[in-house]
Each structure stands twice: as structure tokens, then as C-alpha cells.
matplotlib code that plots the C-alpha trace (Angstrom):
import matplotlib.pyplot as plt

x = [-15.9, -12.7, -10.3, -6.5, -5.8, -2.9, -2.4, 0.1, 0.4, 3.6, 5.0, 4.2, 1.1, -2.2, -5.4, -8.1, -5.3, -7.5, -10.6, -9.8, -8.6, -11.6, -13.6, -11.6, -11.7, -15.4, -16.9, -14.5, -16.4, -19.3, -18.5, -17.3, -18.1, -14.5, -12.0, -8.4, -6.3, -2.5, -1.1, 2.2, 4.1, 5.3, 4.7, 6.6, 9.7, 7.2, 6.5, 10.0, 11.2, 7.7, 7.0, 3.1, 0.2, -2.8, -5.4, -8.7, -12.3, -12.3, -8.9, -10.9, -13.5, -13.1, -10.7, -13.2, -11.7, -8.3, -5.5, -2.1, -2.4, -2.5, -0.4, 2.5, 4.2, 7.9, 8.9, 11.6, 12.4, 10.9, 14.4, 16.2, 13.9, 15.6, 19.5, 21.2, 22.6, 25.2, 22.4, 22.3, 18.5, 16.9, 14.1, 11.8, 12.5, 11.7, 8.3, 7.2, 8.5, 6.1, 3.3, 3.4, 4.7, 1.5, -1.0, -2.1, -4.9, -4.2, -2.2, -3.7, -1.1, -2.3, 0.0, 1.3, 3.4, 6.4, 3.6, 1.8, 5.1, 6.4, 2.9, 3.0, 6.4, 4.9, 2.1, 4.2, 6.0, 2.9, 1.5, -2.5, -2.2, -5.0, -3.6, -5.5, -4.4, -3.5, -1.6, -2.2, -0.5, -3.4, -1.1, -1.8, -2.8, -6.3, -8.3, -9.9, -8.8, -7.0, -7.8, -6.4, -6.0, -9.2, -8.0, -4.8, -6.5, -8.7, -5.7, -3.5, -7.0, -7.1, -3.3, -4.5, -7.4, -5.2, -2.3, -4.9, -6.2, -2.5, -1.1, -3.8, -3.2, 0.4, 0.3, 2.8, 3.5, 2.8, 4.5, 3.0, 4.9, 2.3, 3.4, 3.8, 7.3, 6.2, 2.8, 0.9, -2.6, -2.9, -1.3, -3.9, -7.1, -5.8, -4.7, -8.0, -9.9, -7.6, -8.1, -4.0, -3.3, -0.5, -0.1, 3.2, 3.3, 6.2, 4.4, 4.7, 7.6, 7.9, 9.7, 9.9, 10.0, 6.5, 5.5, 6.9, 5.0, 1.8, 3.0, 4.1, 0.8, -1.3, 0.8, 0.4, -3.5, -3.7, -3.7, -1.7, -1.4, -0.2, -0.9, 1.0, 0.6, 4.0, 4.5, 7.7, 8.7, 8.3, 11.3, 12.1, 12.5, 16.1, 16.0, 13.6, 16.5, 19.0, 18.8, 18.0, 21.6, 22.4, 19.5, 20.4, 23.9, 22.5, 20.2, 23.2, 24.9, 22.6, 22.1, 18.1, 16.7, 12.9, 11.4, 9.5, 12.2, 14.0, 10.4, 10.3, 13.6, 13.8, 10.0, 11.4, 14.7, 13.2, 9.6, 10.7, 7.5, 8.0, 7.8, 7.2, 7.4, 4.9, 6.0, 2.8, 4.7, 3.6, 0.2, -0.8, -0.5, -1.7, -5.2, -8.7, -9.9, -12.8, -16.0, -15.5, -11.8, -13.6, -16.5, -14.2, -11.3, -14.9, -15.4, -12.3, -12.1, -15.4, -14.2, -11.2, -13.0, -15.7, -12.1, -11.5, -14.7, -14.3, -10.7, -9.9, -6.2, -3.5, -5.6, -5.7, -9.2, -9.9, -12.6, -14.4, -16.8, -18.8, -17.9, -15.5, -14.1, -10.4, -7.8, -4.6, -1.3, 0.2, -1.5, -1.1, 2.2, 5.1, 2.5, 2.2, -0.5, 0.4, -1.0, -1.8, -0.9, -4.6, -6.4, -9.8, -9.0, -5.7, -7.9, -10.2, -7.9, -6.7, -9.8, -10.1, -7.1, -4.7, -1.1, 1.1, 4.4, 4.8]
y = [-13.0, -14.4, -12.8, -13.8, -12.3, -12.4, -11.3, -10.3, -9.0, -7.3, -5.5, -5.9, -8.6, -7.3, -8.2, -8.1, -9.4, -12.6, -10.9, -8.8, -11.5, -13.0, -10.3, -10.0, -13.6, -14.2, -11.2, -12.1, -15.4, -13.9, -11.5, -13.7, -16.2, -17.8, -16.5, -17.6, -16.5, -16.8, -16.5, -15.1, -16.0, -14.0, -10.2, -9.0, -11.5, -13.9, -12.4, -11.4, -15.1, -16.6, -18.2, -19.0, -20.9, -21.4, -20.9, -23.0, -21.4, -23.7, -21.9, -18.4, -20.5, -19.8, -17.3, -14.2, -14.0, -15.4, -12.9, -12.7, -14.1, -17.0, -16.2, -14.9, -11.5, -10.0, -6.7, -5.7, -2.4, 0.1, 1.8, -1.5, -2.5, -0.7, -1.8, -4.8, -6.7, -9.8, -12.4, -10.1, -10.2, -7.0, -7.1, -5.0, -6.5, -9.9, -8.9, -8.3, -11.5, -13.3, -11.4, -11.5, -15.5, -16.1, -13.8, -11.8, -9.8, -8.2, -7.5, -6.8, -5.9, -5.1, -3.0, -0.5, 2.9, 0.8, -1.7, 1.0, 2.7, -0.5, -1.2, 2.8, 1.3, -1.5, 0.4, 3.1, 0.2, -1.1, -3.6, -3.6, -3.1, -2.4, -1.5, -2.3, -0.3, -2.1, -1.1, -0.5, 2.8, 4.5, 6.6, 5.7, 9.3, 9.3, 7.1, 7.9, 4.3, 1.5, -1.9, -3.3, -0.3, -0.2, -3.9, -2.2, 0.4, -2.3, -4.4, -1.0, -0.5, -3.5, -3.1, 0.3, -0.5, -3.7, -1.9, 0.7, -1.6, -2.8, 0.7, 1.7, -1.2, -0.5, 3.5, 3.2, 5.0, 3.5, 4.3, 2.4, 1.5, 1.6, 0.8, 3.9, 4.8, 7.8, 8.3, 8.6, 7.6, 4.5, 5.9, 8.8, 6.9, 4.4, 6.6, 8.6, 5.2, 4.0, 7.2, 8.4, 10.9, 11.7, 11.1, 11.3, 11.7, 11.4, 14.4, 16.5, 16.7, 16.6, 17.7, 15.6, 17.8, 18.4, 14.9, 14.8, 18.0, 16.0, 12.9, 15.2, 17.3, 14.0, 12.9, 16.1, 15.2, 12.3, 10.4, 7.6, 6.5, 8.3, 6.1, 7.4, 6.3, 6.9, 6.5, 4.3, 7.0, 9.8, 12.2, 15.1, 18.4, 18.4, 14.6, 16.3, 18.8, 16.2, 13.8, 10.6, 9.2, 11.7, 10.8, 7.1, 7.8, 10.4, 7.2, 4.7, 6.4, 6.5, 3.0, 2.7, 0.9, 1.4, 4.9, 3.4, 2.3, 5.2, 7.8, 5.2, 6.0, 9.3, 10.2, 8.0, 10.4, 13.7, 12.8, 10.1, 7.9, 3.7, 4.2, 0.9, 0.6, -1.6, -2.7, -5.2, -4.9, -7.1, -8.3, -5.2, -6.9, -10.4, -12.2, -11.8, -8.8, -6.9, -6.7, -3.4, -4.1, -7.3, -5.4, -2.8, -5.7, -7.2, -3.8, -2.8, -6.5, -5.8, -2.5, -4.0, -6.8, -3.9, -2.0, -5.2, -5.4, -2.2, -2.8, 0.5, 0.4, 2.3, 2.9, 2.0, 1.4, 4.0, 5.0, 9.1, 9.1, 6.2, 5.6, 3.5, 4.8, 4.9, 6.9, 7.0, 5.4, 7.8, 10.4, 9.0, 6.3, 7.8, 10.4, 9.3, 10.4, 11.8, 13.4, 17.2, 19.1, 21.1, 17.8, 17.8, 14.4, 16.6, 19.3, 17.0, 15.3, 18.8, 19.9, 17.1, 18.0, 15.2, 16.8, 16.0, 17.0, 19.9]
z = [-29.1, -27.4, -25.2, -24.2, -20.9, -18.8, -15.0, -12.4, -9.0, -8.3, -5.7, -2.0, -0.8, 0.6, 1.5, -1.9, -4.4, -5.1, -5.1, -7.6, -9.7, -9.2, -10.3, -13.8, -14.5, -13.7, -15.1, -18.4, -18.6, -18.3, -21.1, -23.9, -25.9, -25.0, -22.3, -21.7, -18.7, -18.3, -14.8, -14.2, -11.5, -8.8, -10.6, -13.8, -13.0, -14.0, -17.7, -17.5, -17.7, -19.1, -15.9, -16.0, -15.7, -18.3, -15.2, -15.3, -14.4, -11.1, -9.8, -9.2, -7.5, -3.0, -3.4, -2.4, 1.1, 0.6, 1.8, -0.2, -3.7, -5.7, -8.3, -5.8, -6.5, -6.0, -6.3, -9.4, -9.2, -12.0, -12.1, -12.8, -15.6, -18.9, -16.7, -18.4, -15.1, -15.2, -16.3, -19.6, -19.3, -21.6, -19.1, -21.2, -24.4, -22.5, -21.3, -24.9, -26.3, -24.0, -24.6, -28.1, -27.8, -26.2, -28.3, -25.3, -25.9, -22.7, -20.0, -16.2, -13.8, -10.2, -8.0, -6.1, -7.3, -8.8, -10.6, -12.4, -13.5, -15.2, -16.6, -17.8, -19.6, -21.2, -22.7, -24.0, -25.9, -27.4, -25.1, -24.5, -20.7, -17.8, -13.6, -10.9, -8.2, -4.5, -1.6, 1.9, 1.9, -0.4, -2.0, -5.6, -7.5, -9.2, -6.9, -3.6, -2.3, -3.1, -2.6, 0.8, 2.2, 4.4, 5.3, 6.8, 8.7, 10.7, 11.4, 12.3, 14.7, 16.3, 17.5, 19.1, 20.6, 22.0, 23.4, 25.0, 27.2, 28.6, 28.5, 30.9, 33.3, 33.5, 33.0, 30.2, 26.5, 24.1, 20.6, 18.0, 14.2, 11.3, 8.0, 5.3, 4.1, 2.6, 2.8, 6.1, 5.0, 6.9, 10.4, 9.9, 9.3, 12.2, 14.2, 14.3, 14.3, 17.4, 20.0, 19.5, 21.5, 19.1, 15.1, 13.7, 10.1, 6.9, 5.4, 8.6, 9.8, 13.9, 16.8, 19.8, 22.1, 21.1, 21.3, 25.2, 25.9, 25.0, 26.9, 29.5, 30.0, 30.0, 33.1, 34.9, 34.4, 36.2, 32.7, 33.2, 29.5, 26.3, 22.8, 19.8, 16.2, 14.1, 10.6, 9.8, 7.3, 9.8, 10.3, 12.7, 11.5, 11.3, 9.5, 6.7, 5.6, 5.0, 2.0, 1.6, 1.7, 4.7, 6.9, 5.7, 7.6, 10.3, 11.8, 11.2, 13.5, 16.3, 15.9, 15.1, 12.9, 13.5, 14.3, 17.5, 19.1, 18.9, 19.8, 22.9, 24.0, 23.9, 25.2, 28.2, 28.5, 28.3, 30.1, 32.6, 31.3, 30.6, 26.9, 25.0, 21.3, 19.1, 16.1, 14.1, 11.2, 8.2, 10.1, 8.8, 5.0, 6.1, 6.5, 4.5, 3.5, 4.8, 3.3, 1.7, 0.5, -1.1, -2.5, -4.2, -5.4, -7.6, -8.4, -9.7, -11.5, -13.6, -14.6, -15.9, -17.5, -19.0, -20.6, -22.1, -23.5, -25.0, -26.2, -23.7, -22.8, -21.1, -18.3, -14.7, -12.2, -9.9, -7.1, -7.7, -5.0, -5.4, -9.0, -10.4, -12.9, -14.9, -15.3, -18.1, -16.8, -18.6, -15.9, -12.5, -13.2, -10.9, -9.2, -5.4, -3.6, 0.0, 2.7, 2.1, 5.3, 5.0, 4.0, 5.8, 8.1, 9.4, 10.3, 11.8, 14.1, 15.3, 16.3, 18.5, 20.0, 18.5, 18.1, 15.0, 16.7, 14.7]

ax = plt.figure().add_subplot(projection="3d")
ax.plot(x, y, z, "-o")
ax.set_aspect("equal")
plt.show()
């Protein structure tokens, strides 16, 4: 039994990329009598323009605890892939070509939101196609987590537990950035994990004046720090109303680019407290993955290899519980998975007494 298999990552990096790859290409070997594995280069752009490599079994050899990924990725929009722009590409029409140019008896494509959509795309036009779902925002519909995710949430940690010890030597606030545009998984979980005394959240809109009660009261108890976690999606209550092109505007003309800077400035207006912004940025993307993210990227790589097997496509890999399991594209592509206001770690957090700002 042979299989042709081709592989992307697309969209943003994150830790568990290569160990997932890993997992489809060894478990494939394992499988049949003779594998073949095409690489594309730097996500869809890469099938897109038939930019790839025929990958040899020693290339997924060391590459367990390798951060980022081997085969690079980029990010083309899902909304730009049926628009003809001025290089007169048919991006779609493209993708196919290659696929069928070099007899692929599958397609693996692991990614984010935007990845599964386009992979959604490709299967409704006919391609064999299997999504292996990444991102550190966890906000992928149909699976408990994603790979990279709990990576994230130990980096997002660390930086707490870090700027805890130098808040509490100067007695400063701390407002802390954590990645999530608009989902608040990974400020939640490491926010919780980090001892915030505030978490500010996309899905929950918040009032700061709320937030400098909290920083306020703490100060009145002889508490000399404050630590609060803040989504970089968050928005106040009156941002939320607006849309996306008016709060686009509304921020432009306050002159703030990142929603710490701005929390700092005004907790240190209307409390009177030295308010520091922390912004870690994309070292919550980089480095190896943890144990767990690399035991679920193998994981989810078997269970792709095991579809395969079984000629099973149009699916994506997901986590129930503790089973791995898989879900149709056609069910979850373009359905994000955010933060429910009543989900049981928000309750949790409020009965210890953590404040959301609303």
C-alpha cells in the first residue's frame, strides 16, 4: 500500500508544529508499505506557487522539541483566496494544479482559524484534505485544546510570576499584554496560573474604573503591588459598541497602539499608582514545546496518519476529553471558539476573588 502525502503549516508559528509533523510522517512509514511526503513551503503560498520539497525519512528525525517549523509558514488571507490580485494568480485554481501535478494522495494542512477555512475550501473543491489544529489562542471549535496552546500559557506564566517578584520590590502595577485578538483563552488560563489580581478579557467587556477600584482597594490594604493580565483584544464597554473600523479610528486618535500601555496610563491617572506595562509579545509563540504540547502534536499526527489509512477525509484532529478524535471541516471551519462568559474557569476565578473589570 503506498501513500502520497503532502504538508503545510500556515498561518502564525507555535510551539508543536514539528512534532506534529513528526508524528504524521513517522506513523505513515510505519503504516505503509511505501510513503512519500511533499513539503510545502511557507503554508498555502507554497502549494499556491508549487514551492516544495520531496522530504526524506531522516528530515523528521530530532525535530520532537524543535519550536517554529521546518517547513516555514506565512499567513494568506482566507478572504483573499477566491480575489484575482495584479499578479493574475487564480489562487484556488493554483492549489489544485499542484496537487493533482504531483498525484497527492493527500493533503495535511496544520493551522489556525484562517488554515482550516482554506483547507474547508479545498475540500469542498475536491481535494483529499486532513487539518491539524494549532494555535496558541485555543480558539479552534471542536477540540478541547490545540496544540501549542498549553506551551503559551507556561511562557505567558513565567512573565507573571517574573514581574511579581519586581512589582513587589518596587510596589508598582503591573499590566501585563498576553497574546489573544479575540479570544481570551490564553490570558485566562495564565492569568489564573500567574496569581492576577485582575483578568481582562476580549469576551468581556471592561470598565476601568473598575479595574482602578481593584488597584485602588489593594493599596488601601497595605498591598503594595497589583498584577493584571489583559488580553490584546480587550475593549472597554464603550469600545465594544462601536465597529471594528470605528474603534479602529476611536484608538487612532488617542494615540495607542497596544492595550497595556494605554490600561498603564490611565490606572496611573485615576489611582495615582506607578503603572508599568509588559508587553512579551511573540516569546509567547517561540521556543520548544512542553511535554504535553509535544505528547498531543504525536497524537494528533497519528490520527491523521490513521484517516489516511482509512482514506477518511474532510476532517480535521481534535481532543474530547482524553480522546482524540475528528471532526468535519465542513462543521467547525470559520467557527471560533471563545470564551463563554459562564464557562466554569470564569466562575472559578471569581470565586477567588479575581475581578474581570466588568
Amino acid at each position: 500500500m503506498k501513500r502520497r502525502i503532502g504538508i503545510l503549516t500556515a498561518g502564525g508559528d507555535c510551539p508543536g508544529l514539528n512534532a506534529a509533523i513528526r508524528g504524521v510522517a513517522k506513523a505513515a512509514y510505519e503504516m505503509f508499505d511505501e510513503t512519500e511526503i511533499v513539503g510545502f513551503h511557507d503554508g498555502y503560498r507554497g502549494l499556491i506557487e508549487g514551492d516544495y520539497d520531496e522530504m526524506k525519512r531522516s528530515q523528521f528525525s530530532g525535530i520532537l522539541t524543535l519550536g517554529g517549523t521546518i517547513l516555514g509558514t506565512s499567513r494568506t488571507p482566507f478572504s483573499n483566496m477566491r480575489v484575482i490580485e495584479d499578479d493574475n494568480v487564480d489562487k484556488v485554481k493554483a492549489m489544485k494544479q499542484t496537487y493533482e501535478k504531483l498525484k497527492l494522495d493527500c493533503l495535511v494542512t496544520l493551522g489556525g482559524n484562517g488554515t482550516h477555512k482554506t483547507a474547508n475550501l479545498l475540500s469542498q473543491e475536491g481535494l483529499n484534505v486532513i487539518g491539524l489544529p494549532k494555535t496558541i489562542d485555543n480558539d479552534i471549535y471542536g477540540t478541547d485544546f490545540t496544540f501549542g496552546f498549553h506551551t503559551a500559557v507556561d511562557i505567558a506564566t513565567d512573565v507573571i510570576d517574573r514581574i511579581h517578584t519586581t512589582a513587589a520590590s518596587h510596589g508598582r502595577c503591573m499590566v501585563i499584554e498576553i497574546m489573544g485578538n479575540k479570544a481570551g483563552w490564553l490570558t485566562l488560563y495564565s492569568g489564573l496560573a500567574g496569581g492576577a489580581d485582575v483578568i481582562v478579557l476580549p469576551e468581556i467587556p471592561y470598565d476601568i474604573d473598575k479595574v482602578a477600584e481593584v488597584v485602588e482597594r489593594r493599596a488601601k490594604q497595605k498591598k503594595a503591588f497589583s498584577i493584571i493580565a489583559v488580553a490584546e483584544g480587550a475593549m472597554e464597554k464603550s469600545e465594544a459598541k462601536m465597529k471594528r473600523k470605528e474603534r479602529e479610528a476611536y484608538r487612532a486618535k488617542q494615540g495607542f497602539t497596544n492595550i497595556a500601555i494605554r490600561m498603564a496610563k490611565q490606572l496611573s491617572e485615576i489611582v495615582g499608582v506607578e503603572a508599568r506595562p509588559v508587553i512579551p509579545g511573540h516569546m509567547q509563540r517561540g521556543g520548544s514545546p512542553s511535554a504535553y504540547d509535544r505528547v498531543l502534536s504525536t497524537q494528533f499526527g497519528v490520527h491523521a496518519a490513521d484517516l489516511i489509512r482509512d482514506k477518511q477525509y474532510g476532517y480535521t484532529v481534535a481532543l474530547s476529553g482524553n480522546q482524540v478524535i475528528h471532526n468535519r471541516l465542513s462543521d467547525i471551519a470559520g467557527v471560533p471558539k471563545l470564551v463563554p462568559l459562564d464557562d466554569q474557569m470564569v466562575a472559578l476565578a471569581r470565586h477567588m476573588g479575581i475581578i474581570f473589570g466588568d
